[in-house]
C-alpha positions as MATLAB code, in Angstrom:
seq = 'XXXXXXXXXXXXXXXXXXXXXXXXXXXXXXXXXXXXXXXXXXXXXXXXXXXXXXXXXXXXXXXXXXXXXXXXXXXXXXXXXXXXXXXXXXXXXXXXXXXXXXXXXXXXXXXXXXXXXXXXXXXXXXXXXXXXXXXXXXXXXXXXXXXXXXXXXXXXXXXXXXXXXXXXXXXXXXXXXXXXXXXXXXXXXXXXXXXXX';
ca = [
      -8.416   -3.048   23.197;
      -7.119   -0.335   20.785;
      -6.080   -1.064   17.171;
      -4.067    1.317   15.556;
      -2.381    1.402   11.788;
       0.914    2.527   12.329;
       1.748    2.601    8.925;
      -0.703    3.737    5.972;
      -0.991    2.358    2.821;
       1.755    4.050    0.361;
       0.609    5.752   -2.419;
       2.419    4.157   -5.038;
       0.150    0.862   -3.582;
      -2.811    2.478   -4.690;
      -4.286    1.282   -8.275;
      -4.810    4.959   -9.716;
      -4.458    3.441  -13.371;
      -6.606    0.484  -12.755;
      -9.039    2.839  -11.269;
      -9.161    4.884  -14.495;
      -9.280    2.459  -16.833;
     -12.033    0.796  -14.598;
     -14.449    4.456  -15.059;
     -12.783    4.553  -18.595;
     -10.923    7.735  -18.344;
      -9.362    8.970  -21.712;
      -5.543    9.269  -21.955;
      -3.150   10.480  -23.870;
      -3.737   13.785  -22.921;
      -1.606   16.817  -21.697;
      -3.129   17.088  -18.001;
      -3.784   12.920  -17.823;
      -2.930   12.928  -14.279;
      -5.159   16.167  -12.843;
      -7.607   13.317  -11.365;
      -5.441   11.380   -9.674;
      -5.402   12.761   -6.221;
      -9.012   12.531   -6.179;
      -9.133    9.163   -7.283;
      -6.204    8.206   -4.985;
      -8.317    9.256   -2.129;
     -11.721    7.409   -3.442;
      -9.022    4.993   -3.465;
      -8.287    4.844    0.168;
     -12.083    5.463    1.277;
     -12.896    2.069   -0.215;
     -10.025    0.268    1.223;
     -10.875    1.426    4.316;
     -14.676    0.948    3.844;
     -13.730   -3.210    3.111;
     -11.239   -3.609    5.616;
     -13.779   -2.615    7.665;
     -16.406   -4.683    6.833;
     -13.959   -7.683    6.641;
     -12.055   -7.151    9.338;
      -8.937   -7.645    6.544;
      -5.756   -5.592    6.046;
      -5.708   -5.122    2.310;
      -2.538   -3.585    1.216;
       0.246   -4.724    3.988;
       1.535   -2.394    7.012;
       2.140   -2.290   10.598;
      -0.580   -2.848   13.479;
      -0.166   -2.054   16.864;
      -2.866   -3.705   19.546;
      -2.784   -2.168   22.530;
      -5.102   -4.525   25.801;
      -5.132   -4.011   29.323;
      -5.349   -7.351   29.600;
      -5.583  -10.783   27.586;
      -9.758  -11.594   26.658;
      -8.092  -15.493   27.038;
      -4.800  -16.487   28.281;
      -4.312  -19.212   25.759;
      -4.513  -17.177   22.669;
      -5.074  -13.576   22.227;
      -7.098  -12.778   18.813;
      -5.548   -9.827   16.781;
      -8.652   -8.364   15.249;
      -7.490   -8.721   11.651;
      -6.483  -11.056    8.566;
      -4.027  -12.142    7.319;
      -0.935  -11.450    9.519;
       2.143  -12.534    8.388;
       4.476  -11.495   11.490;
       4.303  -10.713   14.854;
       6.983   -8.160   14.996;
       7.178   -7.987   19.070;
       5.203   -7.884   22.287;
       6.216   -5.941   25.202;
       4.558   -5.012   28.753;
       4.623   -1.645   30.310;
       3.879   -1.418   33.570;
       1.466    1.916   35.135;
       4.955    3.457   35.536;
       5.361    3.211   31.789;
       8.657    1.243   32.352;
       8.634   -1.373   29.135;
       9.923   -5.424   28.939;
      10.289   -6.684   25.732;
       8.809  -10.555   25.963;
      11.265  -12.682   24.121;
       9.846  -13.861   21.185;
      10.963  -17.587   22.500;
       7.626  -17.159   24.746;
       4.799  -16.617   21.710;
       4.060  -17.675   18.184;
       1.774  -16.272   15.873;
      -1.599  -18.941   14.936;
      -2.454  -17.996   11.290;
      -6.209  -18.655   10.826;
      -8.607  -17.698    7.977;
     -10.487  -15.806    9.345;
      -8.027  -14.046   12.012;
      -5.031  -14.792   13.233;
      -3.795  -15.277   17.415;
      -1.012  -14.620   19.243;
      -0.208  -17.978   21.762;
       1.742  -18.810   24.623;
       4.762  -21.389   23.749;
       4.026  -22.625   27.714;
       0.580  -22.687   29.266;
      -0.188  -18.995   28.869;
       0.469  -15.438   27.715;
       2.567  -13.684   29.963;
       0.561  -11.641   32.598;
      -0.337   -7.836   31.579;
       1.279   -5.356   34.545;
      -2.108   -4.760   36.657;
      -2.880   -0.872   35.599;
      -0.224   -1.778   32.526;
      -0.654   -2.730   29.137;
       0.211   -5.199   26.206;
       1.292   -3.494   23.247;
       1.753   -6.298   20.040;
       2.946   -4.674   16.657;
       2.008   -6.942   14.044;
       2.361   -6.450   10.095;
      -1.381   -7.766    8.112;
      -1.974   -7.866    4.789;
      -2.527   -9.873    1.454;
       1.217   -8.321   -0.466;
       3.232   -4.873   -0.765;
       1.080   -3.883   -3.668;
      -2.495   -4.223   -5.184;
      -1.428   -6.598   -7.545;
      -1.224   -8.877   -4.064;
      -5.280   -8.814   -3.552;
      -7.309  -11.857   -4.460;
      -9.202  -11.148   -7.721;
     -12.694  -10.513   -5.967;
     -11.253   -8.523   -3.363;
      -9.299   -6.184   -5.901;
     -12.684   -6.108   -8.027;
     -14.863   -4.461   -5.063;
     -12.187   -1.900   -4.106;
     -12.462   -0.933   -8.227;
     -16.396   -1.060   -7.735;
     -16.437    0.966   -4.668;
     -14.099    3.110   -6.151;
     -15.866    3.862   -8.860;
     -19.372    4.219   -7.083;
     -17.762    6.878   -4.204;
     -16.369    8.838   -7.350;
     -19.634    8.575   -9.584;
     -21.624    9.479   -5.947;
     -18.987   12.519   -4.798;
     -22.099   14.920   -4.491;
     -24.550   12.929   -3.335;
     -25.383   13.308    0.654;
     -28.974   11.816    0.350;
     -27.721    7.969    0.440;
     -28.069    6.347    3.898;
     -25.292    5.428    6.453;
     -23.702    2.159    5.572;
     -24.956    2.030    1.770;
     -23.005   -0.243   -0.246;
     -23.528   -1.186   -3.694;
     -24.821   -5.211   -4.158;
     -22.442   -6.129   -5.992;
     -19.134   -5.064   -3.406;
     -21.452   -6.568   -0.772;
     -21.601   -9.697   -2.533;
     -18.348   -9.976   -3.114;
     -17.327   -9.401    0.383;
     -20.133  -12.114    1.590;
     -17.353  -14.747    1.746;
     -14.791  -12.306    3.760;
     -17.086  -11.242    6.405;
     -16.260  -12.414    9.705;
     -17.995  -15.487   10.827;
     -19.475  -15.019   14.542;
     -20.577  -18.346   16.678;
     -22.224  -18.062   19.855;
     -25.307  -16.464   21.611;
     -23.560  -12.857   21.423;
     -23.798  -13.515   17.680;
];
């Protein structure tokens, strides 16, 4: 299983002003903007830092999920939240020849915490043995930031602001994130049942 982002997020989707006012830049003057492509990619780091740890497309775009084969017949989990569309499914064979799977055969199961693609009969149809399912997909909360829940929005500011106050640091340990983005993530992490929990 292979998730890839086929689209990125677009720059004018990232909150440079919000950012600034957040580390309470001054304005007004003549080079107001020389920051901007380093906060635009601070930015980016901590979208990609939450989506991670939430398993959430922020900002929308385009998926692809490529399997070799369905983990259950009855309902494939995409990996991510929220996705609004399945935009199509098609099998390639080990030849590499392609079939686009009407869409009359699957429907997208929206779910809190992750959405499925399901059969409309009694299962998926079957992946090409030495083939592959590709499903292109498009996740996310809106277009824009503006689109984020509040708490959300708030810990992509935080961690923002802590990866631009922390830009020379390299003594902080591998997976350090500030208390208060962890607690607001808490409710967004994925929940895991099970004894491989």
């Amino acid at each position: 299983m292979m998730l890839t982002e086929e689209t990125p997020v677009p720059e004018a989707a990232l909150p440079v002003d919000a950012l600034k006012r957040h580390l309470r830049m001054g304005s007004g003057f003549a080079e107001d903007d020389l920051q901007d492509a380093v906060l635009a990619s601070f930015l980016r780091a901590a979208l990609t830092a939450i989506e991670g740890r939430t398993a959430r497309a922020l900002i929308a775009r385009r998926f692809l999920l490529t399997l070799s084969a369905w983990r259950r017949a009855e309902g494939q989990a995409l990996g991510l939240a929220p996705v609004t569309a399945i935009e199509s499914l098609t099998l390639i064979d080990r030849t590499g020849a392609a079939e686009l799977v009407p869409a009359t055969r699957y429907r997208l199961d929206r779910d809190g915490q992750g959405a499925r693609v399901c059969p409309l009969g009694p299962e998926l149809p079957a992946v090409p043995e030495g083939g592959s399912a590709e499903l292109r997909f498009t996740a996310g909360y809106g277009a824009d930031f503006d689109a984020l829940p509040p708490d959300l929005a708030q810990a992509v500011l935080m961690l923002a602001t802590h990866f631009y106050d922390h830009r020379t640091d390299t003594a902080l340990p591998a997976g350090c994130m500030p208390f208060g983005v962890s607690s607001l993530l808490a409710r967004y992490r994925p929940v895991r049942l099970g004894f491989s929990a």
